[in-house]
C-alpha positions as CSV (number, residue, x, y, z in Angstrom):
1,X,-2.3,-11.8,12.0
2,X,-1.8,-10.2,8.3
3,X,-4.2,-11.0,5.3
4,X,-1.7,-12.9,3.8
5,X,-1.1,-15.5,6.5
6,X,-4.3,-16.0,7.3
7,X,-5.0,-16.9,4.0
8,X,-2.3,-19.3,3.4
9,X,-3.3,-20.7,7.1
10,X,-7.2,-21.5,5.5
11,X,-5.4,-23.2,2.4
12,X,-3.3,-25.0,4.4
13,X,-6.4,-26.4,6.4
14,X,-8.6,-27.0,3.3
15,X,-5.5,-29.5,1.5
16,X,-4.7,-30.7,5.2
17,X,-8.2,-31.8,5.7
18,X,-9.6,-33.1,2.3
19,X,-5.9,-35.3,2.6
20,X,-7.3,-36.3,6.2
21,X,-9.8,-37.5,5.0
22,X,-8.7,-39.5,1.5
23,X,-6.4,-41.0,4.0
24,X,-8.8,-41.9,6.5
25,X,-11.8,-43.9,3.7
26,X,-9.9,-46.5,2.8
27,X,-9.7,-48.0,7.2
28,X,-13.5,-47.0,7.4
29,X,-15.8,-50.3,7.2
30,X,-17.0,-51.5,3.8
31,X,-20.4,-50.1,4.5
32,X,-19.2,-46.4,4.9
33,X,-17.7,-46.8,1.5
34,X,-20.7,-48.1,-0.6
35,X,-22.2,-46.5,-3.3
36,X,-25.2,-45.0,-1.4
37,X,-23.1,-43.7,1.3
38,X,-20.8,-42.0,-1.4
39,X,-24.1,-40.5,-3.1
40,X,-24.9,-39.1,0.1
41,X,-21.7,-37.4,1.1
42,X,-22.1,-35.6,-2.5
43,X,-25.5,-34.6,-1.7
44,X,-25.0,-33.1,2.2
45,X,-21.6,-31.5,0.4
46,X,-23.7,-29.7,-2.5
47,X,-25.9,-28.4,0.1
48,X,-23.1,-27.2,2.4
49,X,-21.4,-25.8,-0.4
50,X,-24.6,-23.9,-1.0
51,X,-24.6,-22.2,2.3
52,X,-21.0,-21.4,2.2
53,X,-21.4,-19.7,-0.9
54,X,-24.1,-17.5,0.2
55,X,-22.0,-16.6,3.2
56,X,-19.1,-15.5,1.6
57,X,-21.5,-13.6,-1.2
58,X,-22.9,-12.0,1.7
59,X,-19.6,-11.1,3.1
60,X,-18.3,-10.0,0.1
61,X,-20.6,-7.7,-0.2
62,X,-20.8,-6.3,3.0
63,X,-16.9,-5.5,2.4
64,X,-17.1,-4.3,-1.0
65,X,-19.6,-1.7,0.2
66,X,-17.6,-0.5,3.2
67,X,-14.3,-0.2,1.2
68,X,-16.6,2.2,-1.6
69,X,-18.0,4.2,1.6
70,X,-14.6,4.7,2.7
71,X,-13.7,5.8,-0.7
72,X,-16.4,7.9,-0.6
73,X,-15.3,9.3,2.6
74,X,-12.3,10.6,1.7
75,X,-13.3,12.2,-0.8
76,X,-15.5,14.2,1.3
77,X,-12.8,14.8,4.2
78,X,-10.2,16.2,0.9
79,X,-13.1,18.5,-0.3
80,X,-13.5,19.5,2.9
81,X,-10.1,20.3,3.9
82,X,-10.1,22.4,0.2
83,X,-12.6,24.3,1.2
84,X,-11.4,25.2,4.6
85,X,-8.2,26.2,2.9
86,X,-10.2,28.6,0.1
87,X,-12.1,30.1,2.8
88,X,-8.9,31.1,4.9
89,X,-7.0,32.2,1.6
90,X,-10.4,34.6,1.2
91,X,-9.5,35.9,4.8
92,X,-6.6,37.1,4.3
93,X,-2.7,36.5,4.9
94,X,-3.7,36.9,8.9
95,X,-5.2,33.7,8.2
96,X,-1.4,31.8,6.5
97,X,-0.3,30.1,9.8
98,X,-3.8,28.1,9.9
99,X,-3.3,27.4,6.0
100,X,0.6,25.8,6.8
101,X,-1.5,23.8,9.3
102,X,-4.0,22.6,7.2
103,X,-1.1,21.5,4.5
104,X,1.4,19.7,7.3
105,X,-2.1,18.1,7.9
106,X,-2.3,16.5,4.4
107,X,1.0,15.8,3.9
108,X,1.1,13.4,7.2
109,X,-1.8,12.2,6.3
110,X,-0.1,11.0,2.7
111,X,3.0,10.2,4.7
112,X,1.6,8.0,7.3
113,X,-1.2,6.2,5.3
114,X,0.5,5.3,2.3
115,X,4.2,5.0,3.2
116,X,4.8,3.0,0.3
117,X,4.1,5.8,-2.0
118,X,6.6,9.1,-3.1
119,X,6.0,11.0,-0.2
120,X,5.1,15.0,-1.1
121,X,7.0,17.8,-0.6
122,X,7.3,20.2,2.1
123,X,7.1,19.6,6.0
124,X,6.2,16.2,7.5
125,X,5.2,16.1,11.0
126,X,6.9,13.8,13.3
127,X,3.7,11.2,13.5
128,X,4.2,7.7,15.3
129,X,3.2,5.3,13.0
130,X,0.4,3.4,15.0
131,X,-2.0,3.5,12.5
132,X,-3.7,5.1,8.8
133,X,-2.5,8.8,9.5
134,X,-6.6,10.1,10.3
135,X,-6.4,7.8,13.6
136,X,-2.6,9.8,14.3
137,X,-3.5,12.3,17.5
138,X,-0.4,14.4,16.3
139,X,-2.2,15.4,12.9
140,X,-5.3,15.1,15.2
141,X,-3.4,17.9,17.0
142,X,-3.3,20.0,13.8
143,X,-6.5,20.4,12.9
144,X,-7.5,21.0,16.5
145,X,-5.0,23.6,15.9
146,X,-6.5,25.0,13.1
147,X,-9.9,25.4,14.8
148,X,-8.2,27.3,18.1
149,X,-6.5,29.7,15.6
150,X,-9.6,29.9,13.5
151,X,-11.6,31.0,17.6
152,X,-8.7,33.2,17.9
153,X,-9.1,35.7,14.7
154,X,-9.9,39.3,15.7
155,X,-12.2,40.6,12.3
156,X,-11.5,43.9,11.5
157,X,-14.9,44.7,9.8
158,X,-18.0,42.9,9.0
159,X,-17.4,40.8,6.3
160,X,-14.3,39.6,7.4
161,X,-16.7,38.8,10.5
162,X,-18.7,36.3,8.0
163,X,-15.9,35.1,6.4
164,X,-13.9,34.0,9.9
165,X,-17.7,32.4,11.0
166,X,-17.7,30.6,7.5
167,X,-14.2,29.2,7.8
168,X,-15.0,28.0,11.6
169,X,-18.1,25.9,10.0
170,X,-16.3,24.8,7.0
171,X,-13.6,23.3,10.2
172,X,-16.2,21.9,12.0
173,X,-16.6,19.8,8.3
174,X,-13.5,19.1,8.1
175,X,-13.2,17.2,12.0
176,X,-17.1,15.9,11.1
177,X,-15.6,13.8,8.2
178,X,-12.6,13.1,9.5
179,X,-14.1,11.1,12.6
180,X,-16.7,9.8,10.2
181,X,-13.7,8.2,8.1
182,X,-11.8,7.3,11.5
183,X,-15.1,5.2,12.7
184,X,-16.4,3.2,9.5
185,X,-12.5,2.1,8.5
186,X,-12.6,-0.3,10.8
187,X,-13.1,-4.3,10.5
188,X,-16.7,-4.8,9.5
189,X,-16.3,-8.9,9.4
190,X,-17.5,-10.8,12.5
191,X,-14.6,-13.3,13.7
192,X,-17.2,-15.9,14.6
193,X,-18.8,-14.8,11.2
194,X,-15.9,-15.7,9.5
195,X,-15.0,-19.0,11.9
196,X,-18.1,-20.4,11.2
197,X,-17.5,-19.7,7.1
198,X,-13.9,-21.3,7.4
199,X,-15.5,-24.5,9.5
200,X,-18.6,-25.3,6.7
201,X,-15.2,-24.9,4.0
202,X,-13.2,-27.5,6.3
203,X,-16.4,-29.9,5.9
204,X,-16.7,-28.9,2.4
205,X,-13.1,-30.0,1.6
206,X,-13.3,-33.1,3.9
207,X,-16.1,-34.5,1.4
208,X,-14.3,-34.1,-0.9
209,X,-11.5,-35.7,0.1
210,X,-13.8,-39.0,0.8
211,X,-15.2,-38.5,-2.7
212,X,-12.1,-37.8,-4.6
213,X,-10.6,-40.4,-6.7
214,X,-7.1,-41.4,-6.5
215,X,-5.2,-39.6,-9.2
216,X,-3.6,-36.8,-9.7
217,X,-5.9,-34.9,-12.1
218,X,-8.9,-35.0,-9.4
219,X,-6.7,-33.7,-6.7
220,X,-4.8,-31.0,-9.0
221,X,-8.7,-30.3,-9.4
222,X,-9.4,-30.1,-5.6
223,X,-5.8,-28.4,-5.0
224,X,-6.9,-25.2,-7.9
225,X,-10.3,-25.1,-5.8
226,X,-8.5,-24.6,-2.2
227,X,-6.3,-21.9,-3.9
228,X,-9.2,-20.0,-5.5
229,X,-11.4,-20.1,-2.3
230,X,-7.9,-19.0,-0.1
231,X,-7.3,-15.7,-2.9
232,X,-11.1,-14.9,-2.5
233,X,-10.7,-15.0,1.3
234,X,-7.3,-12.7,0.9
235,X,-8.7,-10.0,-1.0
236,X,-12.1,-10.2,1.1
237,X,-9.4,-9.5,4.4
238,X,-7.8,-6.5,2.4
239,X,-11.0,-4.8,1.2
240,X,-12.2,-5.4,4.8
241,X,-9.0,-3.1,5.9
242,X,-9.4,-0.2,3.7
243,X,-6.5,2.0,5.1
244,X,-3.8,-0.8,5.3
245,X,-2.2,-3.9,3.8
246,X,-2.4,-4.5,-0.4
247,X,-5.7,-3.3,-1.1
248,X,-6.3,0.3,0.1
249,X,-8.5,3.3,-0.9
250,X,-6.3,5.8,-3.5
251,X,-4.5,8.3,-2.4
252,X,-5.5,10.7,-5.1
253,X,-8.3,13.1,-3.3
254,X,-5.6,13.9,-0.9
255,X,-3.3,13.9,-3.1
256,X,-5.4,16.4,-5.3
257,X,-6.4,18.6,-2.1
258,X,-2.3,19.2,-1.2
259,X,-2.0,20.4,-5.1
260,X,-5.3,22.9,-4.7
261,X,-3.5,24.2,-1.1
262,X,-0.4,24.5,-3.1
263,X,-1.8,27.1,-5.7
């Protein structure tokens, strides 16, 4: 289910069930409608309220700091990549096919994980699309590649001996942080987590509903509230999916690290 629907689906249920419940007071016996009963809806929905708040602050920033991770991430898998690539350019032309590897690398990885951005120049590999370009085994393939042909170098003298063992370790960075990005870009919300969040909302909106007056300013009021609580939930979703959707990490170290292999 995309961010987007499930989203509009929460909305839906918060108006549905504040209306329920408006509908519902005015066949409930005379006692459930007096004054003191009213006072205590208000009071069991300020503390609920409370608690759903907190959950969604905690949530929020659970997200938040897995989307900057990611970020962070990336940045370390493109300075990787660049420095794999500087090494092999030290080596020496013997060294090119690996480099040409390393750049159809990035540019699926650009291809595949932002599709909806200008795609770069030069040779895409043929990728399936099953996912954010690092989880692709094709450009998987690549840099597995790249490490075989790395294994494979004969060194003429010593200090192309170092330089070959250099470029091997910078590699082995290069897959480190590349399955490092792979395993924290996943979903880091619990779904009974977030269940349980949407269920204290639903009670949330159905006291309101008993408490809400009948005109149109009060529900206008409780119809803004649904909306802002649905959009927080929607970009809480897209931060949560850092590598897809609306909301995604930039493009721009990778982006950066194809220009430096360029030069």
């Amino acid at each position: 289910m995309s961010d987007l629907l499930s989203a509009a689906l929460l909305l839906v249920a918060l108006l549905a069930v504040a209306g329920l419940a408006h509908a519902v007071l005015p066949h409930l016996p005379e006692t459930h409608r007096s004054a003191d009963t009213r006072d205590m809806v208000r009071l069991v929905s300020s503390l609920i309220v409370t608690f759903a708040a907190l959950v969604l602050g905690l949530i929020i920033a659970s997200v938040n700091t897995a989307f900057f991770n990611n970020g962070n991430d990336m940045n370390a898998l493109a300075g990787s990549v660049r420095q794999t690539d500087g090494c092999l350019k030290t080596y020496g032309p013997v060294a090119d096919p690996q480099r040409r590897l390393l750049r159809r690398y990035l540019v699926g990885v650009i291809v595949t994980t932002w599709p909806e951005e200008p795609p770069p120049p030069g040779d895409v590999p043929d990728a399936p699309s099953t996912g954010p370009g690092f989880e692709s085994l094709t450009l998987g393939d690549l840099l597995q590649q790249v490490r075989m042909g790395l294994l494979a170098l004969d060194p003429p003298d010593d200090l192309h001996k170092r330089i070959a063992t250099l470029c091997a370790s910078d590699m082995t960075q290069v897959l480190t942080d590349r399955w490092k990005l792979i395993e924290e870009a996943h979903s880091t919300i619990s779904t009974p987590f977030y269940r349980i969040l949407a269920l204290m909302l639903a009670v949330v909106f159905a006291c309101f509903g008993l408490s809400a007056p009948r005109n149109l300013l009060a529900w206008l009021t409780v119809g803004l509230a649904a909306f802002i609580i649905a959009a927080a939930v929607f970009v809480v979703l897209e931060l949560d999916g850092p590598l897809d959707g609306v909301i995604k990490v930039s493009s721009a170290s990778m982006r950066a690290a194809l220009v430096n292999v360029d030069r």
